[in-house]
C-alpha positions in Angstrom: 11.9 7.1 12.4 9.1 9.4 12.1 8.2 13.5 12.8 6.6 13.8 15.9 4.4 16.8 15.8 4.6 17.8 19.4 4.7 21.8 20.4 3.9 23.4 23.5 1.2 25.4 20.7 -1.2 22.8 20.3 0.0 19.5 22.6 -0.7 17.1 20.1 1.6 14.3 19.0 0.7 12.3 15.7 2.9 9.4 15.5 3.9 7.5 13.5 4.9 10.4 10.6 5.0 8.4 7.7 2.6 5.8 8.8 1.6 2.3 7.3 -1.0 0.7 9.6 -1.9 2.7 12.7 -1.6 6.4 13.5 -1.3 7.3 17.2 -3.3 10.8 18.7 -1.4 11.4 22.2 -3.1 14.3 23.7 -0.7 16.8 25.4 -3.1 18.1 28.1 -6.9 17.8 28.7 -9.1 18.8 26.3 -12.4 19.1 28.5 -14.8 18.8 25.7 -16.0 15.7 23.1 -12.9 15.8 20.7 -13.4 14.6 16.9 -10.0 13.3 15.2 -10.6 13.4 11.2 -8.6 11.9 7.9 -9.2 14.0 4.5 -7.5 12.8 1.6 -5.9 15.9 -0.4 -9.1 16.7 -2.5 -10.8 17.4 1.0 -12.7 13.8 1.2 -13.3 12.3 4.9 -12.0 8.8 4.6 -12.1 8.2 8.4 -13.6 10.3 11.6 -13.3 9.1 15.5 -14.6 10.7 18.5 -13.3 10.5 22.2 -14.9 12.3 24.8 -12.5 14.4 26.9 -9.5 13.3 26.6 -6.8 13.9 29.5 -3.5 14.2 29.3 -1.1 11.4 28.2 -4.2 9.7 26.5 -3.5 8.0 23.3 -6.2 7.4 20.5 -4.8 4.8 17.7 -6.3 4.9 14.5 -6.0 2.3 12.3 -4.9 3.5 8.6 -4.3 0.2 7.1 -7.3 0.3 5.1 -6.0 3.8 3.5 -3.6 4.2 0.1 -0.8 5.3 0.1 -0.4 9.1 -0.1 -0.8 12.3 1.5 -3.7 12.9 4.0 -4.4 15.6 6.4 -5.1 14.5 10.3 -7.5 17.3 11.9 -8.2 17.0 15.9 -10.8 19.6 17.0 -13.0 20.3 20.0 -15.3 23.5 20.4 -12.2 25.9 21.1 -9.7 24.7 19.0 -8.7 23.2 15.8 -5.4 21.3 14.5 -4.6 20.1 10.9 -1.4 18.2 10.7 -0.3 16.4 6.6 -0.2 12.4 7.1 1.6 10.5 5.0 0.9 7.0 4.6 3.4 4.8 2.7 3.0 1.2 2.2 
């Protein structure tokens, strides 16, 4: 039982909310550009970065988190006209 962090603002879903192993990036709409999806621990530090290029509607991207501590992260999915930052919180 997780927060979904779906709006009609920014179409993004990151799921699981806690998460232990794998985070899931379900895009809302396309994004018609090369999109980066980054983890920063709290002090700022990128401990993971993926790219997918143009990612339509109803695509998934699953990141895999199990190499991560436990703790609070931020989750930031950007493309050259718009930026997201959602909190993470891995618990193991």
């Amino acid at each position: 039982t997780g927060i979904t962090a779906a709006t009609g603002n920014n179409g993004v879903a990151i799921y699981p909310n806690p998460a232990s192993t794998t985070v899931n990036v379900e895009f809302g709409y396309n994004m018609n550009s090369l999109t980066v999806v980054e983890i920063t621990d709290v002090t700022g530090r990128l401990v993971s970065t993926h790219t997918i290029d143009s990612p339509v509607q109803g695509q998934t991207m699953n990141i895999d988190v199990a190499n991560l501590n436990s703790g609070s992260y931020f989750i930031t999915v950007k493309n050259d006209t718009q930026k997201l930052v959602q909190k993470l919180v891995l618990t193991k």
